[in-house]
N, C-alpha and C positions, 0 to 999 in steps of 0.2 A: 731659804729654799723650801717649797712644798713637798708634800710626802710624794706628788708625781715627778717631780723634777728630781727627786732623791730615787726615786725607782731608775727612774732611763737613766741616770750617770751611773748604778752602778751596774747595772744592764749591761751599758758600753762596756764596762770594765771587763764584765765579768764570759763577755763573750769572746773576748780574747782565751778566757781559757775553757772557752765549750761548755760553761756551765750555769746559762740563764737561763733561765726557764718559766718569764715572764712572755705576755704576748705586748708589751708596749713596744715591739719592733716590728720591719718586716724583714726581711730575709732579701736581699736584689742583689740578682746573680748579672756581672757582665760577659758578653760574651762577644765573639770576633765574626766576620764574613765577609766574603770579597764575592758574595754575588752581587748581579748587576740590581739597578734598583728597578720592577717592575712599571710599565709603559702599556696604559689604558688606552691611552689612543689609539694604540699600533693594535691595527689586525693581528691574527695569529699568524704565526709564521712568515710575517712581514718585516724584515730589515730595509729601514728607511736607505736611500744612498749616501755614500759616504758614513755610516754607521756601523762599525765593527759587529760581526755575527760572534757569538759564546760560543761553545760546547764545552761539555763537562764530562771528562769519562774516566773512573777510576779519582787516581788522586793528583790528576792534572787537569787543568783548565788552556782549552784553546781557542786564542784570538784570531780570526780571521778577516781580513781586509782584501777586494777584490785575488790576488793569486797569493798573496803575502799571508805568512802564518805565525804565530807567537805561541808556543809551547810552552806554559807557565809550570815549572817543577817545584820550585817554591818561594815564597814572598815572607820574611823576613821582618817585624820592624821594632826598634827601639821604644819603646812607651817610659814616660814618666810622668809624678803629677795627676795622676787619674783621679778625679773629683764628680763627685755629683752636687752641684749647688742648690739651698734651699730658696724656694720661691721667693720667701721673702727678705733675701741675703743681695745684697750689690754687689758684690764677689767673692770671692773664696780668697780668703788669706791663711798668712801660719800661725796665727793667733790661736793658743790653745784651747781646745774645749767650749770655745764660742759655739758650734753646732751652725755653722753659716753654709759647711758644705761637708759632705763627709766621703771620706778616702776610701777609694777602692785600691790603690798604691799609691806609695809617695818615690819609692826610689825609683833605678831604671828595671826596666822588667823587658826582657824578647818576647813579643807576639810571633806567634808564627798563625798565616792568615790560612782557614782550610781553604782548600783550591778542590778540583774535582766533582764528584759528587755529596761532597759533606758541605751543610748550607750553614752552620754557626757551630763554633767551638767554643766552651768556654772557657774564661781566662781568672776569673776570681770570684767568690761569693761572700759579703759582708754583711752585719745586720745594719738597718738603718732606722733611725726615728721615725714613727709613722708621719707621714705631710707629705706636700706637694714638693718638687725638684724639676726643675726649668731647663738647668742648662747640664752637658757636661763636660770638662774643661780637661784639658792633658796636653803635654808635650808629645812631639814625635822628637829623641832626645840621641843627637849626636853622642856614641858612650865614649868611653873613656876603658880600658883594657881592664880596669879591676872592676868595674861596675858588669859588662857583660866581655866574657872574654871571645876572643876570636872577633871583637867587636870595634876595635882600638878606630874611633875619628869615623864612625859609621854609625847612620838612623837606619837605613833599608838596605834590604839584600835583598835579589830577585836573581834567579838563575832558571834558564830552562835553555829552549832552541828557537833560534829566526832561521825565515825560511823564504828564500825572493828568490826571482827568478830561476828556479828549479835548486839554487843553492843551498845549504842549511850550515849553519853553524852553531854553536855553542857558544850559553855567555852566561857571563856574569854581569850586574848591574850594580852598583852601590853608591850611595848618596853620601853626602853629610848632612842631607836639611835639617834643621835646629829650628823649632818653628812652634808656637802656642796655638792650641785648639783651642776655638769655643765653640759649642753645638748645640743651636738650641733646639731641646725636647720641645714639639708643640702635638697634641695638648701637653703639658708636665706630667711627667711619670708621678701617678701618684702611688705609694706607699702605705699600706694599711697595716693595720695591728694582728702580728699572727702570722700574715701571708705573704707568699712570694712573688715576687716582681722583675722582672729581665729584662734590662737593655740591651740592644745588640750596636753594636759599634758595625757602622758597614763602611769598607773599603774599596771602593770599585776598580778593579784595576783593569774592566774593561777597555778606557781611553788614557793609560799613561803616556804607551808607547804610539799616541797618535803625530802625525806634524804640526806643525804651527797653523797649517790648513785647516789641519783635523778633517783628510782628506784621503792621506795614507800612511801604513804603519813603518816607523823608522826600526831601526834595527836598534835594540835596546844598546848594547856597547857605546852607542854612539851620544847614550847619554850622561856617559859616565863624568868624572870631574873633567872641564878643562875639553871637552869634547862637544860638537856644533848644537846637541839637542840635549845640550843638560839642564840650561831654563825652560824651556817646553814642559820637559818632563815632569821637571820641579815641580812646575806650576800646575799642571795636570794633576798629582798627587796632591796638590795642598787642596783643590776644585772636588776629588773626589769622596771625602769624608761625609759619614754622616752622620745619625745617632736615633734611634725611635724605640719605643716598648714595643716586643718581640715575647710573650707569654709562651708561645709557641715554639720557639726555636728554628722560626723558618726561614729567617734572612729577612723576612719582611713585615712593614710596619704593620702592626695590627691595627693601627687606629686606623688606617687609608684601606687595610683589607675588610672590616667591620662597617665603613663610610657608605 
């Protein structure tokens, strides 16, 4: 092994206990948002039809669909397996110390997504080998009650109010999806020596709660297990993920905002 190859392993080590103090890493923080992803085509203040309107006020986000309204109080989700894969790696396995991807968590971890006006919160900060990373890869992880508690056979939780025909209720949503992310970074987040680097994980949960139409908003309950709109939804959620460099912290891609 080379005197550089002996530096970043003990680098890795040594970061674990906060005490390296070489520049052969960078520092890439991830972070969460459930803003909608930005839409260049659209005029300002133009919602297409059939296209759910946002607002954001405080620490709720509201969906609206012609009289129909979705009150998001908060969104919930199971993480595990969180990786950042190196470019030149063909996937990330558990193979130790290979360096093919590197862990921002391995066990299950709660996200909780900001909603409102807070546009990315962050969720973990790791050092990494300076290069390039492609993809990044995570479970949405049905827990298990010792893993996250209050959690027992549940990935997502979403709670707020629906609102149709002048009526409103209260609800609760929750899933079991069990389900492997891949998200490819394009260009790849590159990672330099010294400096920091942020991905933001975006979750749009403007069209979860739309129909099969994707036409009008269902009542979230109605998706719950064993209930008419709980493949819709599913499937809606697995469509809405994404992943880009975010230096800013603004919910959105810097490469498409610098393009």
């Amino acid at each position: 092994m080379n005197r550089k190859a002996v530096l970043i392993a003990a680098c890795t080590l040594a970061a674990v206990l906060a005490a390296c103090s070489t520049d052969s890493t960078g520092r890439v923080t991830l972070a969460l948002s459930s803003m909608r992803a930005a839409s260049p085509a659209a005029s300002a203040g133009f919602t297409p039809a059939g296209t759910p309107s946002v607002v954001t006020a405080g620490d709720s986000t509201v969906i609206a669909l012609g009289n129909d309204t979705i009150i998001l109080r908060s969104v919930d989700v199971v993480l595990r397996k969180v990786e950042l894969k190196r470019i030149e790696a063909a996937e990330c396995d558990s193979v130790e110390a290979n360096d093919d991807c590197e862990e921002f968590e391995t066990g299950a971890m709660l996200a909780t997504l900001p909603l409102g006006n807070t546009a990315t919160e962050t969720v973990v900060s790791v050092n990494a080998p300076a290069g390039m990373y492609d993809k990044l890869q995570f479970e949405i992880h049905k827990a298990e009650a010792s893993e996250v508690p209050g959690f027992d056979g549940v990935s997502i939780r979403v709670t707020g109010t629906f609102s149709h025909g002048g009526t409103r209720s209260d609800f609760t949503y929750t899933s079991d999806l069990n389900a492997e992310q891949e998200i490819e970074l394009s260009p790849p987040l590159t990672v330099s020596d010294g400096q920091a680097a942020s991905v933001t994980l975006r979750i749009d949960v403007a069209n979860w709660f739309l129909d099969a139409a994707g036409t009008t908003l269902v009542d979230p309950a109605s998706a719950n297990k064993g209930q008419p709109n709980e493949s819709v939804v599913r499937d809606r959620i697995e469509a809405s993920i994404d992943a880009f460099r975010d230096d800013d912290h603004d919910g959105h891609d810097d490469d498409s905002e610098h393009s």
